[in-house]
N, C-alpha and C positions, 0 to 999 in steps of 0.2 A: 342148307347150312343149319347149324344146328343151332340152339339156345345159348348155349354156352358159347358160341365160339362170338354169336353175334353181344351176348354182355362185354364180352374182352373187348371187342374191339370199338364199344360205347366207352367203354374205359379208356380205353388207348387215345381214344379223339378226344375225352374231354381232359386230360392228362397231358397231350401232349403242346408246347409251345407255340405259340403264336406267331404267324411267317414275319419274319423282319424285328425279331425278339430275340435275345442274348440267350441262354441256359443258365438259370442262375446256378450257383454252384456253393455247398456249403463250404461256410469259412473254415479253411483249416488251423487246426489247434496248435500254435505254436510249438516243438521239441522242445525240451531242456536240453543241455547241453549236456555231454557225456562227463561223467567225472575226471576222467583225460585231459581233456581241453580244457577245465575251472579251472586245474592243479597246472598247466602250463601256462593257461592266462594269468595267475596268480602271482607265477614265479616272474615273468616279463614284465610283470607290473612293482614288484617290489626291485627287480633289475633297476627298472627306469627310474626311480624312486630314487635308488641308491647312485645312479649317474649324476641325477638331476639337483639330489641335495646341493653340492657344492655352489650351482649356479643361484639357487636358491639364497642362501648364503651370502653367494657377493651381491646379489642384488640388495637383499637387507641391509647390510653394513653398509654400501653405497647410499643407503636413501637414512642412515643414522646418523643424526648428528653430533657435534662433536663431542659433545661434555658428556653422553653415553658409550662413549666408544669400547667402555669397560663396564659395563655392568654387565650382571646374570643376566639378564631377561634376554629370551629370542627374540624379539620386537621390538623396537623403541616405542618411545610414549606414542611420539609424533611422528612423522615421514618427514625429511627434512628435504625434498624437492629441490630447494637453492643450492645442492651440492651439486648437481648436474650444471649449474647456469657458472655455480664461481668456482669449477674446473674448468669449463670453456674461455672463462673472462680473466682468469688469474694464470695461465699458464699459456704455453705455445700450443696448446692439443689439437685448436684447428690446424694449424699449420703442419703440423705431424701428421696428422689425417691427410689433407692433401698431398704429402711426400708420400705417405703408404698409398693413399691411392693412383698414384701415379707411375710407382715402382711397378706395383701389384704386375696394373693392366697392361704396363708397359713390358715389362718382362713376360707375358701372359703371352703378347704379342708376338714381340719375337721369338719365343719358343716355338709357337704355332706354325709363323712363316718359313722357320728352320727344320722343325720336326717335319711337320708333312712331306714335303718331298723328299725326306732322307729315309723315311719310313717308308714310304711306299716305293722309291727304288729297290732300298733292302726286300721288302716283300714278294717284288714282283723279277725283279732282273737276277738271277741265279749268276754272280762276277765271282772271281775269283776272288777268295780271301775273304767271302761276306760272311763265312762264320769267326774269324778273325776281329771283323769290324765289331759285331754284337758282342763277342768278347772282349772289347778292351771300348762298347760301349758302357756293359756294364760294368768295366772296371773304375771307373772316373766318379760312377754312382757312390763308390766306396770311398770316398775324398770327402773327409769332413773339413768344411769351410776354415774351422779354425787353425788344423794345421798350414794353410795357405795365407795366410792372414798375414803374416808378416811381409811375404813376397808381394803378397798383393798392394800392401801399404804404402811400400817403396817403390811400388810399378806408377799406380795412380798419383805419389806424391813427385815423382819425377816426370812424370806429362802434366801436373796441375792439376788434378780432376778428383780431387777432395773436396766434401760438400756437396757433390753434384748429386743430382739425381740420375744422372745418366750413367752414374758410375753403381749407383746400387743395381740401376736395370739391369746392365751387362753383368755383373757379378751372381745377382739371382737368377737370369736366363741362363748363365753358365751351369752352374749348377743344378739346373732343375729339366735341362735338356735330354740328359741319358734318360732318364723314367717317360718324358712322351715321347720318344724312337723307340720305346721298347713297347707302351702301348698300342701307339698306332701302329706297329708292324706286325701284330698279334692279331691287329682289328683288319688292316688290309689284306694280311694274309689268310682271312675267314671270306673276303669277299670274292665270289667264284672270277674269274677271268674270263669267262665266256663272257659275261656283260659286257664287260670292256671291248671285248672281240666284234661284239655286234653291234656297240656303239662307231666303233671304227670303221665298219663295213655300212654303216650309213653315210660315213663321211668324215666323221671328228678323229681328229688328233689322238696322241698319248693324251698329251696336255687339257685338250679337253673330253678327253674320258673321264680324264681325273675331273673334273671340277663339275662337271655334269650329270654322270653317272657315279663313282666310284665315293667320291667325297659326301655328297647327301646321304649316302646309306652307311657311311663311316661315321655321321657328326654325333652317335654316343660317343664314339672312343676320345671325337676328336673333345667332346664335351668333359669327358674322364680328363683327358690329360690340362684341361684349361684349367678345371675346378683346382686340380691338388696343386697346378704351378701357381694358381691363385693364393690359394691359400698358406704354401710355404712360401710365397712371396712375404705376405700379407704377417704370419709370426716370426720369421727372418728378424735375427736382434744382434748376433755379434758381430755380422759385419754392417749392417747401421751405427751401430755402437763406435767403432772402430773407424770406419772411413770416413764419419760425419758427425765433427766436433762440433758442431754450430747448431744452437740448440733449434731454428728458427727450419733446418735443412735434415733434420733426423726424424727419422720413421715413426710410427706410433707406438712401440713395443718400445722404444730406447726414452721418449718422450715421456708415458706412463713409471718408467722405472725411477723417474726426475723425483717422486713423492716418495721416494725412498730415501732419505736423509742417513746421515752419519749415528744420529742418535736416537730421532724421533721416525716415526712412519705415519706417513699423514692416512692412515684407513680409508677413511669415506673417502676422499678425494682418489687413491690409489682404485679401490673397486669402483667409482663413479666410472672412471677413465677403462678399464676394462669392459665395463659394461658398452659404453660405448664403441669401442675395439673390436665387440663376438658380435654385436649386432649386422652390420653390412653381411659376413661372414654367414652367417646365420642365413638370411633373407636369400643370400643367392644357392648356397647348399638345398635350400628346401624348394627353391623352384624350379631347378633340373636337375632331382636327387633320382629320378627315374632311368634318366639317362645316363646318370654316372654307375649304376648298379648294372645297367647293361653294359656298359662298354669295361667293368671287370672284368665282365664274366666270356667275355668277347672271348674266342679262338680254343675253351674248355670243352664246347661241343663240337665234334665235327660230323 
C-alpha cells in the first residue's frame, strides 16, 4: 500500500465521527422569501386590515364614554369599562342572550335530527322523484322569511305560541333546513358505499352503518351545516322582532336594536351589546373552522 493512500485514510479516521455521535451538520441559512409571496402577504394583510377596521371601531366606541361620543379623536381619553357592566344591568341583554342562545342550539338541533336522515336517504336510496325532492328542496331556500311573516303571525297567534321560544325554534329550523339536506347530501354522497356494505356484512344494520361508520367520517359536513344553522339562527332579527313583543322573551339582535331610540342612539351601549353578540359566535367559528372549510368543499372532488 502506498504512502498516499495510507495518509487518506489517517485522515479519514481522525475525521470521521465518533460511534454513538450525531453528524453535526452546518445550520442552514434561512431564504428570503420571493418577491411573489411579500407582494401577496402584503396584499392579505392590508385585506384583513380593511375587514377588521370596522370591528376595531365598535369595540372603541363600546369602551367610549358618553360625553366623547362626538369628538374627533380615534381614542377616548379613558376606556370607560362600566359600559359593559351598565348594559348588562340596565337592560334585558341577559335575558335576550339566553333566548338566543336557546333558539340558536335548539334550532341547531332539530335541523340535524331532520337533516341527517333526509340527506343520506336522498344520497343513498336512487326513489322515484328524488331529483324532484332537491328541486323543490331548494325551492323553499328561496322563501325569504319576511314574506311569510304575516301568515306566520296569524298561525302562532291563533294556537297561542307568541313569545315563545319554541316558536322562534321551529321558525328558524324551518328555514335553515333546505341548505343542511343539500350539504349533507353532497357529503353522503362522497362517502363510498362499499363501507357501508362491509359494515353490514359484519353484521350492522342500515341504521347502524349510518351511525357507526358512515356519520363519523361525515361529521365535517355534519359540522358545516351546524355552524351556519348556528349562526343564521343566532343574527335572525325579523322574525324575533315580530313574533316576540315582550322585551324579557326576544332574541339578542331585536334586544340590542332597544338602544336605538326615536331620537337619540345610545352609541357605547348599542356597540357594548354587539360586542357582546360576535363574541360566542366568534369563539365557536374559530374552534371547528377546519372542519367547516372541509365539509364545503365536500363532493367538488371525486
Amino acid at each position: 500500500m502506498s504512502q498516499q493512500t495510507l495518509d487518506r485514510a489517517d485522515r479519514a479516521a481522525h475525521t470521521a465521527p465518533e460511534p454513538g455521535t450525531a453528524r453535526r451538520r452546518s445550520p442552514r441559512v434561512p431564504r428570503l422569501p420571493r418577491p411573489r409571496v411579500l407582494l401577496v402577504a402584503a396584499v392579505a394583510w392590508m385585506l384583513a386590515a380593511v375587514f377588521l377596521l370596522p370591528y376595531v371601531e365598535m369595540v372603541v366606541t363600546a369602551l367610549r364614554p358618553a360625553d366623547e361620543l362626538r369628538d374627533a379623536g380615534y381614542l377616548p381619553s379613558a376606556f370607560a369599562w362600566g359600559n359593559f357592566v351598565d348594559v348588562w344591568r340596565e337592560s334585558h341583554l341577559g335575558d335576550n342572550l339566553r333566548v338566543t342562545l336557546l333558539v340558536s342550539a335548539g334550532s341547531t338541533l332539530l335541523v340535524l335530527l331532520v337533516a341527517i336522515p333526509a340527506a343520506y336517504y336522498t344520497a343513498r336510496i336512487r326513489f322515484r322523484g328524488r331529483g324532484l325532492f332537491l328541486l323543490l328542496v331548494l325551492v323553499t331556500q328561496m322563501f325569504q322569511p319576511t314574506s311569510l311573516l304575516v301568515g306566520l303571525y296569524r298561525e302562532f297567534y291563533q294556537l297561542g305560541m307568541l313569545n315563545s321560544v319554541w316558536t322562534l325554534i321551529l321558525c328558524n329550523a324551518a328555514f335553515n333546513l333546505a341548505f343542511a339536506i343539500w350539504i349533507l347530501t353532497a357529503y353522503f354522497s362522497s362517502i363510498p358505499e362499499a363501507l357501508e356494505e362491509a359494515a353490514m356484512i359484519d353484521g350492522l344494520g342500515r341504521g347502524g352503518a349510518l351511525l357507526r361508520v358512515t356519520l363519523p367520517l361525515a361529521m365535517p359536513g355534519v359540522v358545516t351545516a351546524m355552524i351556519f344553522t348556528f349562526i343564521a339562527a343566532w343574527n335572525e332579527f325579523v322574525m324575533g322582532l315580530t313574533l316576540s313583543t315582550v322585551p324579557e322573551s326576544q332574541p339578542l339582535t331585536v334586544g340590542i336594536n332597544s338602544f336605538i331610540g326615536n331620537y337619540t342612539v345610545q352609541w357605547n351601549y348599542l356597540f357594548a351589546g354587539s360586542v357582546i353578540a360576535i363574541v360566542p359566535v366568534v369563539i365557536l367559528f374559530a374552534l371547528i373552522e377546519r372542519k367547516v372549510v372541509s365539509g364545503l368543499t365536500a363532493g367538488s372532488v371525486k
